[in-house]
C-alpha positions as CSV (number, residue, x, y, z in Angstrom):
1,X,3.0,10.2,-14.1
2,X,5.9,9.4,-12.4
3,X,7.5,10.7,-9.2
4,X,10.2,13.4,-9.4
5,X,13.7,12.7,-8.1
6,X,12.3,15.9,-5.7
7,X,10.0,13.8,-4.6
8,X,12.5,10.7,-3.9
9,X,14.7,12.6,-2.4
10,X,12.7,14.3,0.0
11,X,11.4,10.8,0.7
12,X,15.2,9.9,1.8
13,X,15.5,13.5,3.7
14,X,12.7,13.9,5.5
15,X,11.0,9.7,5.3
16,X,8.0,10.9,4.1
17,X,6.7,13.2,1.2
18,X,3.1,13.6,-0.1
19,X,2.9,13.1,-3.8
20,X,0.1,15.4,-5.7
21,X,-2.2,13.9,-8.5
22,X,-0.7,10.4,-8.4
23,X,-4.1,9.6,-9.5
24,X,-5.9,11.5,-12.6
25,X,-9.2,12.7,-11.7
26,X,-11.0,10.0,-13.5
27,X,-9.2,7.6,-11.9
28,X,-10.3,8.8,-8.5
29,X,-13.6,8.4,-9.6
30,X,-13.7,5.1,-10.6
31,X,-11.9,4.2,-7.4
32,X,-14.9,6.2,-5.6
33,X,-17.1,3.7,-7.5
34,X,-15.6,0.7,-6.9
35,X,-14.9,1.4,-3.3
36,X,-18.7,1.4,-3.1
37,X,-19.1,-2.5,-3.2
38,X,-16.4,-2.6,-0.1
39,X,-18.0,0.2,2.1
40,X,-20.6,2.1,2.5
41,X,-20.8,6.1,2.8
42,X,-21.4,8.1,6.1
43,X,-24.2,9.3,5.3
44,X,-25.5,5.7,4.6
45,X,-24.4,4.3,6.9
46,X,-26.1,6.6,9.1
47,X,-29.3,6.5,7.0
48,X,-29.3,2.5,7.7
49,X,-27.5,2.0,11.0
50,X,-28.7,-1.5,11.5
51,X,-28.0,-2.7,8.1
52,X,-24.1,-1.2,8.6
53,X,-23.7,-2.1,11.8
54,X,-21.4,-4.1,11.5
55,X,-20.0,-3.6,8.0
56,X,-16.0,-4.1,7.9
57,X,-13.6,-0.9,7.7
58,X,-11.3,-2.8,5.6
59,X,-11.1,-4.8,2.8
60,X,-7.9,-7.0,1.5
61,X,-6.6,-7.0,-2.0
62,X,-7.7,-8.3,-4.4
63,X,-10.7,-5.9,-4.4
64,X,-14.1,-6.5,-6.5
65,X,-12.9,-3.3,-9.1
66,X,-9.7,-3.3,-11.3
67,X,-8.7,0.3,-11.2
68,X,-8.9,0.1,-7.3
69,X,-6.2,-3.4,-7.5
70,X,-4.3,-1.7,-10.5
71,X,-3.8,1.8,-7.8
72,X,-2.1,-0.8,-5.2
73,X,0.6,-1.7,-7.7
74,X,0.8,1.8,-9.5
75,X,3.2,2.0,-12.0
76,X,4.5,5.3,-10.3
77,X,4.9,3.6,-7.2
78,X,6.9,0.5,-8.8
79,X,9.1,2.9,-10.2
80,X,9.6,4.6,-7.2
81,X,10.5,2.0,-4.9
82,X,12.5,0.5,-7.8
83,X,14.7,3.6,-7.2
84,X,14.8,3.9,-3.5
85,X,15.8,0.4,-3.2
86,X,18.2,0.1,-5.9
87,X,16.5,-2.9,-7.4
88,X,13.7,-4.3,-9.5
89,X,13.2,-7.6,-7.9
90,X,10.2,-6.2,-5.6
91,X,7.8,-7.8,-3.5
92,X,4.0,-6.3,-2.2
93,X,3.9,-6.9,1.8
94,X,0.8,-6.0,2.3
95,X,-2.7,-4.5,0.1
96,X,-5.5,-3.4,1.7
97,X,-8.6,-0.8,1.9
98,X,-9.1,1.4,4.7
99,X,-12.8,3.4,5.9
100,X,-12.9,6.0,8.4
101,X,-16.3,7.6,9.1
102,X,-17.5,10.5,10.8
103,X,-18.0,10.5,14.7
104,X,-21.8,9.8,14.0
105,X,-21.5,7.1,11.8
106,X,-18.5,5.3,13.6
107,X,-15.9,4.7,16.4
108,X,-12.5,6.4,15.8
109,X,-9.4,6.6,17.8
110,X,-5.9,8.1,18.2
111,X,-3.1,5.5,17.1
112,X,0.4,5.8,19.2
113,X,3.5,7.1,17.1
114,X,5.1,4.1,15.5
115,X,7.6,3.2,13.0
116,X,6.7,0.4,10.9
117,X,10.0,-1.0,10.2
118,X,9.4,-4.2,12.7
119,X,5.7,-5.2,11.1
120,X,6.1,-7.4,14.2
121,X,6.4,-10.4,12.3
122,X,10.2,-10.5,11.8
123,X,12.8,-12.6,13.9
124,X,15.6,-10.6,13.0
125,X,16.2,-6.7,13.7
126,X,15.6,-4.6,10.2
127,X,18.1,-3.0,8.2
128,X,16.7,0.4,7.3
129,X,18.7,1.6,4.1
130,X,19.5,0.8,0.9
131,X,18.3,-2.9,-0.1
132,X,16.5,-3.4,3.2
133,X,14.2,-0.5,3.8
134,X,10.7,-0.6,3.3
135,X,8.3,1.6,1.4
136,X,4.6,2.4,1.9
137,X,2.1,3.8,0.2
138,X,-1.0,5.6,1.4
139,X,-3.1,6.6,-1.9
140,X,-6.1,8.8,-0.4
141,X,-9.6,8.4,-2.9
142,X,-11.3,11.1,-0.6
143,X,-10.2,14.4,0.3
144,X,-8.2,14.7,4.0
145,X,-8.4,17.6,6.3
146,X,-7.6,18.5,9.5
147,X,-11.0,17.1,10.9
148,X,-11.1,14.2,8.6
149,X,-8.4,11.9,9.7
150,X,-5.2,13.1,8.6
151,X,-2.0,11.1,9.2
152,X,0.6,12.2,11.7
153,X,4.6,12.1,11.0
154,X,7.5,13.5,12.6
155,X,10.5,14.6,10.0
156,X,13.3,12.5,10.9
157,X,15.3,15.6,11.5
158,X,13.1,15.5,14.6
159,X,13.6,11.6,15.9
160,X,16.8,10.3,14.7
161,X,17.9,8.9,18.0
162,X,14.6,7.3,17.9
163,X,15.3,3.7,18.4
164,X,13.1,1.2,16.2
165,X,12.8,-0.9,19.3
166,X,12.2,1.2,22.6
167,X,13.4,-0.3,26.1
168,X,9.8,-1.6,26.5
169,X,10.4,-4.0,24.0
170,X,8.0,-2.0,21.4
171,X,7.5,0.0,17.9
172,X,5.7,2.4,19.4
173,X,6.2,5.3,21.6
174,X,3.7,6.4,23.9
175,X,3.3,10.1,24.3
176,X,4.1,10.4,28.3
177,X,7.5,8.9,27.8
178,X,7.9,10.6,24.2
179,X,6.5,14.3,24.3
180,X,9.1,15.5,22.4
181,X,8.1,13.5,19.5
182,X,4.5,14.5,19.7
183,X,5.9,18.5,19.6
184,X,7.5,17.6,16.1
185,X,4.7,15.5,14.8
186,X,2.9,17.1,11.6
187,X,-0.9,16.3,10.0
188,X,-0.6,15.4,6.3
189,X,-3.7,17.2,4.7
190,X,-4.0,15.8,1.3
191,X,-6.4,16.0,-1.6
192,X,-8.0,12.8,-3.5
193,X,-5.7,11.0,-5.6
194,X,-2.5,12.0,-4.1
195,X,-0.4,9.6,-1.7
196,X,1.7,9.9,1.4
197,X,4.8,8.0,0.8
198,X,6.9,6.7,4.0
199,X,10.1,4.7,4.8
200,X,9.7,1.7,7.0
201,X,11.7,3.9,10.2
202,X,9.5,7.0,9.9
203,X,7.3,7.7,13.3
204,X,4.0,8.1,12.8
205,X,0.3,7.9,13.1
206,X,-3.0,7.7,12.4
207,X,-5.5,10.4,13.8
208,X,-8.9,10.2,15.1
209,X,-11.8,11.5,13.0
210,X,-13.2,15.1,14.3
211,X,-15.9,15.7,12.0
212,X,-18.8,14.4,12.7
213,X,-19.5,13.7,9.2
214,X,-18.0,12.4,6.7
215,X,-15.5,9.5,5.2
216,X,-12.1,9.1,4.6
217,X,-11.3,6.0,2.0
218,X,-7.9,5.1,1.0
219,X,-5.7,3.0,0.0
220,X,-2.7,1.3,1.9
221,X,0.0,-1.2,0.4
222,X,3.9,-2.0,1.4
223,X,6.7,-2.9,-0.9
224,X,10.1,-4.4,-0.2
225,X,13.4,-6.2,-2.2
226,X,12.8,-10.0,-2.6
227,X,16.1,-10.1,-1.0
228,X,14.9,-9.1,2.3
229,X,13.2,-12.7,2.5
230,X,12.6,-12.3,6.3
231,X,9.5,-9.3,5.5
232,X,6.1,-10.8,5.0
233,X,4.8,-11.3,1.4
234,X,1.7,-12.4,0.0
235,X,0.0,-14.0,-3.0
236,X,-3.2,-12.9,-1.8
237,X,-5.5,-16.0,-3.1
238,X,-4.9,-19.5,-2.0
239,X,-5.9,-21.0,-5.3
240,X,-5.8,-18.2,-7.8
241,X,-8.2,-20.7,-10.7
242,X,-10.6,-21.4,-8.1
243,X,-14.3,-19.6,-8.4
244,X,-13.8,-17.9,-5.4
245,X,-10.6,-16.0,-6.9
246,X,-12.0,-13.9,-10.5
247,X,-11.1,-10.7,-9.2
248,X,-7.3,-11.9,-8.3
249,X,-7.5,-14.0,-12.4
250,X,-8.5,-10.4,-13.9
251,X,-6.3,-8.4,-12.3
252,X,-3.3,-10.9,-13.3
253,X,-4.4,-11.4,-16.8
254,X,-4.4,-7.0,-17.3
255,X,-1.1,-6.2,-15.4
256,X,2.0,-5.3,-16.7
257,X,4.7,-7.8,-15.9
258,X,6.1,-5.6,-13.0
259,X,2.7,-5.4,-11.4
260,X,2.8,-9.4,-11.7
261,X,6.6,-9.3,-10.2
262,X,5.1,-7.6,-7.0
263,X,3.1,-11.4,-5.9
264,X,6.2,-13.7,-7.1
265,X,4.9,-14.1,-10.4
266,X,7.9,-15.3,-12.5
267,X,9.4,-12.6,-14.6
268,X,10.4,-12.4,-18.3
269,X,13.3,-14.5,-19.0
270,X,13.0,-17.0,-15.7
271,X,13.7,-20.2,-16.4
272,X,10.2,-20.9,-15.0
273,X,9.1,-20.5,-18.5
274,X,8.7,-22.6,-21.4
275,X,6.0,-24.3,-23.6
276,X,4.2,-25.9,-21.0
277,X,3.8,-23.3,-18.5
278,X,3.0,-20.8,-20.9
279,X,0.1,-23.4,-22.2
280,X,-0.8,-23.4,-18.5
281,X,-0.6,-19.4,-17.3
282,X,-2.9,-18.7,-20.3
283,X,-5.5,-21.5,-19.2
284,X,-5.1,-19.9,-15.6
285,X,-5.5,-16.7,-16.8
286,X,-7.3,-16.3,-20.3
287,X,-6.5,-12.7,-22.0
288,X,-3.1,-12.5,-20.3
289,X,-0.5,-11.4,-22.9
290,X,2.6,-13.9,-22.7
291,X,4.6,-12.1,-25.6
292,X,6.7,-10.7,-22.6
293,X,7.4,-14.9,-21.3
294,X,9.1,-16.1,-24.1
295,X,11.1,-19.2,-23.4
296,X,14.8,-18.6,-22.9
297,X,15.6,-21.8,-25.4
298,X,13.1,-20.2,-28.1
299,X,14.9,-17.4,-27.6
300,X,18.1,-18.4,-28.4
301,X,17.1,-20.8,-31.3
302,X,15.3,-17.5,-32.9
């Protein structure tokens, strides 16, 4: 599928929107799968408690199961980012697997409101609009509710006098000095396989877990212009022929070009390629179809 101009403009409007059935149904079950060799479930966990006692809540890109690396760089979500920003020269920020577990099972917390514009790794102040903004992507492979986690936003109706910096110096805004923002804050309840989309200035956050039962797995990734060379971007593996790195080689060798794009992988008609690095990606990457990385000179000699 891919996401309605409603959809993108409700994005702009409101700097969120929660897309339904990004993902098909069998989709979210293969996720489910996958997600398995990252995390366990809650009632594992609490089944085993020594054994997942100290089991990570998050896992980084590339993940162990293709459909899981292929969600992160959803076609959908390339297209849709392609239109907010105005261009197709896009970069992933950031790729990575989140677990939340029941009460039992798990410490949970209350984030702060916060905007996510900063990413507190920039050195210069960020340009929310047009090329410059920043778009994220939370794809959820279990159902949210009210007890399980839900996200928080405020519609930007609510906080446009926000400031993306406050006088303390921060991103976020703590509720004593901002009740006004916790009034207008809203839960996104969502059902598996749909995603929250936000802008980079929308105030929001995450919510502790109430049940005291149950997980919440999703997905979380970041896209912005390659123009905006002052956001963080990541090839995600140091040394992507190494042994360590077959999940990052299979992914690469199934994507689609634009998926590629996303990590700084040259796109049709660089003048990266010619003979010899085309010998060399396909040694890199065996099965990746390089009809799409034809050499601009073989081009134009037919």
């Amino acid at each position: 599928m891919l996401i309605s101009d409603d959809d993108r403009n409700a994005l702009r409007e409101d700097g969120y929107v929660l897309v339904r059935d990004l993902l098909t149904p069998e989709e979210v079950a293969a996720c489910r799968e996958e997600i398995g060799e990252h995390f366990p479930t809650c009632e594992q966990r609490l089944a085993d408690p020594d054994r997942y006692a100290n089991t990570p809540t998050a896992a980084f890109f590339p993940y162990a199961g293709p459909t899981l690396n292929h969600v992160s760089a959803h076609p959908a979500l390339i297209d849709l980012v392609t239109r907010v920003l105005g261009t197709d020269d896009l970069r992933m920020g950031d790729a990575v697997a989140q677990a939340k577990y029941g009460t039992l099972a798990a410490p949970t917390r209350d984030q702060r409101l916060h905007n996510d514009a900063w990413e507190g790794v920039s050195l210069v102040h960020p340009l929310e609009s047009g090329i410059f903004q920043r778009v994220f992507a939370i794809v959820y492979l279990t159902d949210v509710t009210e007890n399980l986690a839900p996200t928080y936003v405020v519609p930007r109706s609510a906080c446009e006098d926000a400031a993306l910096v406050t006088e303390a110096g921060l991103a976020t805004y703590p509720r004593e000095d901002y009740p006004q923002l916790y009034e207008a804050e809203r839960p996104i309840e969502a059902p598996a396989g749909s995603a929250l989309i936000t802008l980079g200035r929308t105030i929001h956050r995450g919510s502790a877990m109430r049940a005291d039962r149950g997980e919440r797995f999703a997905l979380f990734a970041n896209y912005h212009a390659a123009a905006a060379t002052w956001q963080r971007s990541s090839t995600f593996v140091s040394l992507p022929g190494a042994p360590e790195a077959p999940a990052a080689r299979r992914f690469m060798a199934s994507a689609t070009p634009e998926q590629r794009q996303l990590f700084g992988f040259p796109p049709p008609g660089d003048a990266y390629w010619n003979q010899t690095t085309r010998r060399q990606i396909a040694e890199l990457y065996p099965g990746m179809d390089l009809t799409p990385y034809t050499p601009i000179a073989a081009c134009a000699t037919g």
